[in-house]
Each structure stands twice: as structure tokens, then as C-alpha cells.
C-alpha positions as CSV (number, residue, x, y, z in Angstrom):
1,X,19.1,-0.6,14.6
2,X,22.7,-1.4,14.1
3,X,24.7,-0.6,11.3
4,X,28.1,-0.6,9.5
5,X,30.5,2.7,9.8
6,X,33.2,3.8,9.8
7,X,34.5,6.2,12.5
8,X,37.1,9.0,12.1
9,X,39.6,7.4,13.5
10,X,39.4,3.8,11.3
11,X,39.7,6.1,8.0
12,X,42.6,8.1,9.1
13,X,44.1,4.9,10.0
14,X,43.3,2.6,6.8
15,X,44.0,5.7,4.5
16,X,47.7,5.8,5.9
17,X,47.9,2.1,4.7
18,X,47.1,3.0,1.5
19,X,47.2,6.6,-0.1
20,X,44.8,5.4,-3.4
21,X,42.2,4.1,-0.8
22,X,42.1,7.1,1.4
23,X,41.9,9.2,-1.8
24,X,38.6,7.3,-2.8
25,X,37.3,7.4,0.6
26,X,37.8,11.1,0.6
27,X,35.7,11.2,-2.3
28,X,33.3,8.8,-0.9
29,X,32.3,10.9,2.6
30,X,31.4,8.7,5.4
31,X,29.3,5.5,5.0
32,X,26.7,4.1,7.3
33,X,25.5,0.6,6.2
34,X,22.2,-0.6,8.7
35,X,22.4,-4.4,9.4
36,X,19.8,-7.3,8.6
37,X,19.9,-8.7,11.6
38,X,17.5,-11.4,11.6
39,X,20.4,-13.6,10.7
40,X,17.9,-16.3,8.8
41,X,16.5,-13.7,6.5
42,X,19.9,-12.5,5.8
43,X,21.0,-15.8,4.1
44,X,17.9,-17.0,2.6
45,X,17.3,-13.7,0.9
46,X,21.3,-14.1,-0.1
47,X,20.5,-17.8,-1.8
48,X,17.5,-16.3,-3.3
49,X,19.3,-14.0,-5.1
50,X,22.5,-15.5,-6.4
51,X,23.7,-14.7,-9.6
52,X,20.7,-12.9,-10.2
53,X,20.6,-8.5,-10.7
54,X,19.2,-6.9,-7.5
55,X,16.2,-5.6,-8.9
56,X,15.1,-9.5,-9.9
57,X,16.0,-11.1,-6.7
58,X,13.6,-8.1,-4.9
59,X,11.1,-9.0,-7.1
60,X,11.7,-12.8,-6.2
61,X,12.1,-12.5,-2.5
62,X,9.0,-10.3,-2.1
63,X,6.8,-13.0,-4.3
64,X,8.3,-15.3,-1.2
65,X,7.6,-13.0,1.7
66,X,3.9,-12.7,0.2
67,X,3.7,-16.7,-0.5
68,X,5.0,-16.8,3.3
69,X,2.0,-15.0,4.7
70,X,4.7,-12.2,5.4
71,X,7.1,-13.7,7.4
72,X,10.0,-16.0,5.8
73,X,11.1,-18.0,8.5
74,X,12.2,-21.6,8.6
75,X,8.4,-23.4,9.6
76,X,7.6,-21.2,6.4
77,X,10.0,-22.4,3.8
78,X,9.7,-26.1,5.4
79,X,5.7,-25.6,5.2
80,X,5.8,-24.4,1.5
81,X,5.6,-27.0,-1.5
82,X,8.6,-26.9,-4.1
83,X,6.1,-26.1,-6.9
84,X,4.7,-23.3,-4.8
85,X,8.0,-22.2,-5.1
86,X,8.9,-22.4,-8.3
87,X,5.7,-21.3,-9.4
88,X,7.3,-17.6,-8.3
89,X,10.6,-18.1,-10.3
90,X,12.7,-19.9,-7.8
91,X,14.6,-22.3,-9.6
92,X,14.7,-26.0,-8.5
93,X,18.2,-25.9,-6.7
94,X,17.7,-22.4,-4.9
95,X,14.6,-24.8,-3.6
96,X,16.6,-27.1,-2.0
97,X,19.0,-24.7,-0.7
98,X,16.3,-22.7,1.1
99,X,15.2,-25.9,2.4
100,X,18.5,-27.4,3.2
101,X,18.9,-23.7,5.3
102,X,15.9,-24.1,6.6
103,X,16.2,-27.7,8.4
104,X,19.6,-27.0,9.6
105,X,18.3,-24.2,11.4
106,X,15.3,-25.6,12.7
107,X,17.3,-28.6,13.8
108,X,20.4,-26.3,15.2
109,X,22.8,-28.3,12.9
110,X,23.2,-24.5,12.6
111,X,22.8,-22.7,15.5
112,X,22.5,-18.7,14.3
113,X,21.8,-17.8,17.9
114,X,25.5,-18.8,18.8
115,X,27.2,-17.8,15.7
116,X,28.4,-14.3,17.1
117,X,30.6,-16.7,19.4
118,X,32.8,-17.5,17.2
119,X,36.0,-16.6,14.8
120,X,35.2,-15.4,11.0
121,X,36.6,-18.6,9.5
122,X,34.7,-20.8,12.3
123,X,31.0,-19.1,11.2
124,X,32.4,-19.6,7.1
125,X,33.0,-23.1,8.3
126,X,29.5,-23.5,9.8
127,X,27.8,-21.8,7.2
128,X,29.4,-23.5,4.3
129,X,28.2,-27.0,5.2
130,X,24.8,-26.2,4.6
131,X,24.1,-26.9,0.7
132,X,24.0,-24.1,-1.3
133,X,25.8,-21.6,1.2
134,X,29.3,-20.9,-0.4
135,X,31.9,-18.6,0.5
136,X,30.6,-15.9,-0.9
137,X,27.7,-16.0,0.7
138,X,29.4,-16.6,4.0
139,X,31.6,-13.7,3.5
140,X,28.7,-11.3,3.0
141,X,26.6,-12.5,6.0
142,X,30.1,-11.8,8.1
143,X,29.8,-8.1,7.1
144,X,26.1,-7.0,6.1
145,X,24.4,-9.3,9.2
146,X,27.3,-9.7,11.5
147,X,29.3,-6.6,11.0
148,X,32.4,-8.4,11.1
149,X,35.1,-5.3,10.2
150,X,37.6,-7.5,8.9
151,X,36.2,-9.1,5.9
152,X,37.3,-9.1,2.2
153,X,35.5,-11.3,-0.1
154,X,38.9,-12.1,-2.9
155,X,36.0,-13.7,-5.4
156,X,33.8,-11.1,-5.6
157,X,33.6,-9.9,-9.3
158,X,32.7,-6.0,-8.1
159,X,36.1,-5.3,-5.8
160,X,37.9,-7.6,-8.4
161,X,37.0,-4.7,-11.0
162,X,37.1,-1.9,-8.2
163,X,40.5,-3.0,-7.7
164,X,41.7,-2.5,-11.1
165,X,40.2,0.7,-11.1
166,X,42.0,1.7,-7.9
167,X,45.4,0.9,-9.1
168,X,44.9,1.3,-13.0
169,X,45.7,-2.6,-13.4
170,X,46.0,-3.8,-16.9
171,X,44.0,-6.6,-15.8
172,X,41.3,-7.8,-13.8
173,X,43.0,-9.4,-10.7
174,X,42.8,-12.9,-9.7
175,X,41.9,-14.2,-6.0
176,X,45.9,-14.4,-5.1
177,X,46.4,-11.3,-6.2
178,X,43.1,-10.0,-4.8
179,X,44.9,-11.4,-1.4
180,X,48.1,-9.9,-1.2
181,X,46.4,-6.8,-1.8
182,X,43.4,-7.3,0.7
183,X,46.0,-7.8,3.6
184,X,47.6,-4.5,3.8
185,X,44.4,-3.1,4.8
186,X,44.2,-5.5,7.8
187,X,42.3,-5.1,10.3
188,X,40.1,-2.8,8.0
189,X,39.3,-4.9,5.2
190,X,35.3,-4.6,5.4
191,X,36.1,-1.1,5.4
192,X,38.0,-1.1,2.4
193,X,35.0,-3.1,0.7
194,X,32.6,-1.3,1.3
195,X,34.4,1.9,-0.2
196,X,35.2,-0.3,-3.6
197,X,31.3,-1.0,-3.5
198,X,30.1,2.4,-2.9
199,X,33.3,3.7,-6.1
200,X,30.7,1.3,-8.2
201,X,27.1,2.3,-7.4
202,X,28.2,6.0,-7.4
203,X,29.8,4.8,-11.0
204,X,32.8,6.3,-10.3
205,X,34.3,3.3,-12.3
């Protein structure tokens, strides 16, 4: 199994970029991530759970993993009736996005067995022309299926917050802002995210 870490070199390195980082990651001990590496899974699971808590989107995606026999896959969602879907508490759009994912995989409009080819921006690209994939969503496939260690997601509303905690920020910071701070961890910015995530769920903030 692959998996997202850090080694002891990258967190000497990004904590002399920024003291207040290395002082969380410190705090934090190592972290090891593993990766979903069936790449379809990944962003259907992702769509099924937008804008939702984690412990409802688990309870949604396994309803779909049982409705799929076990295996969610594309001949699966494409087999599966809209009201079979919705009948588990998918709504009508996330529908259509799983089947919009689904036919531009099975049709290699998206081709997720070539995406590791390619640049960051080039798989956001790729990804965000299939309805319902934004760059959110993109952003998080690039670091929890790809591994990508260069990735910083300036919309997402945890580092926004994890941010202002970091710095003690009077307010919570907007995407420019989120930007010009992001870049002075380059090339480490996934790194960086992940140790903003973990100063939430350990409720540091």
C-alpha cells in the first residue's frame, strides 16, 4: 500500500521556511496518510460526499457499495437507476455527477490510467471538465489518490481557518491571501496541508 509521509529531511526543510509551521509539525509527530488508489473510487466517493459531514457521506457511500453488489465501478453506477439512487439519499445532481464520472471513464474522455503522466494543473484540467468535479475535488484527488507533494487547496474552508490559527489572523483569510501564503512553502505545500488538517482533528484549534 502506498501512502503520504513525510520524511526527516522534507520537515527540516519546510520548517526552515516557516518557524510557526515547524512549530505545529513538532507538535504534530510524523504523519503517514495510506492512499486510495483505485483512482475511480477516489472521486466518486469525493462527489458523493460534498458538502456533506464525514460520518453522513460514509453512511451514503456504503448504502452505494451495498446497492453496487460491492464493487462501485463505472458498469455499476451506469447499470444503476437514478431512483435506485436516490432511494439511499443521493441527491438528484450528485446522480448525474456520478454518472457524468462514470461515462467519461468508461469512454476514456478521461483516461485515469494515464493521468500520473501528467502536470498537476493538466490532471485539474482533465478532471474539471467532467460535471460535478470542481477544483476542490481535483485538488484532493492530487494529494489523497495521487500523492502529489505539492498541492494546497486556497478554497478549502479547514486550512482557511488553520491558517488564521497559525498566524493569530484577525480574520479568516481569503483565497489571495491563502496564496501568497501557500507559496513560501513551495515545493512542500501538501505537506504543509496535511499538518493544518491534522492541528484540526487533533482540535488543536
Amino acid at each position: 500500500m502506498k501512502i503520504i509521509s513525510a520524511s526527516p529531511n522534507d520537515i527540516a526543510e519546510l520548517g526552515k521556511l516557516d518557524p510557526a509551521l515547524a512549530k505545529l509539525m513538532e507538535q504534530c509527530g510524523p504523519i503517514e496518510i495510506p492512499l486510495q488508489e483505485d483512482f475511480f473510487l477516489s472521486i466518486a466517493s469525493a462527489i458523493v460526499g460534498q458538502q456533506l459531514s464525514n460520518r453522513v457521506a460514509e453512511v451514503l457511500w456504503s448504502r452505494l457499495v451495498e446497492l453496487s453488489e460491492g464493487k462501485v465501478s463505472p458498469e455499476s453506477i451506469l447499470s444503476l437507476e437514478g431512483e435506485s439512487l436516490r432511494q439511499i439519499g443521493i441527491s438528484y445532481s450528485k446522480i448525474k455527477y456520478l454518472k457524468a464520472l462514470a461515462t467519461a471513464v468508461s469512454d476514456k474522455t478521461l483516461d485515469l490510467e494515464r493521468l500520473h503522466l501528467f502536470e498537476d494543473e493538466e490532471i485539474i484540467r482533465q478532471l474539471t471538465l467532467v460535471k460535478g468535479i470542481g477544483p476542490w475535488t481535483a485538488e484532493m484527488f492530487l494529494i489523497f489518490s495521487m500523492g502529489r507533494t505539492d498541492v494546497f487547496s486556497v478554497g478549502d474552508g479547514g486550512l482557511q481557518r488553520a491558517v488564521k490559527w497559525l498566524y493569530q489572523l484577525d480574520e479568516i483569510p481569503g483565497k489571495e491571501e491563502m496564496l501568497r501564503i501557500s507559496n513560501q512553502w513551495k515545493p512542500y505545500r501538501t505537506m504543509a496541508a496535511l499538518y493544518l488538517w491534522r492541528a484540526i482533528d487533533g482540535k488543536l484549534i
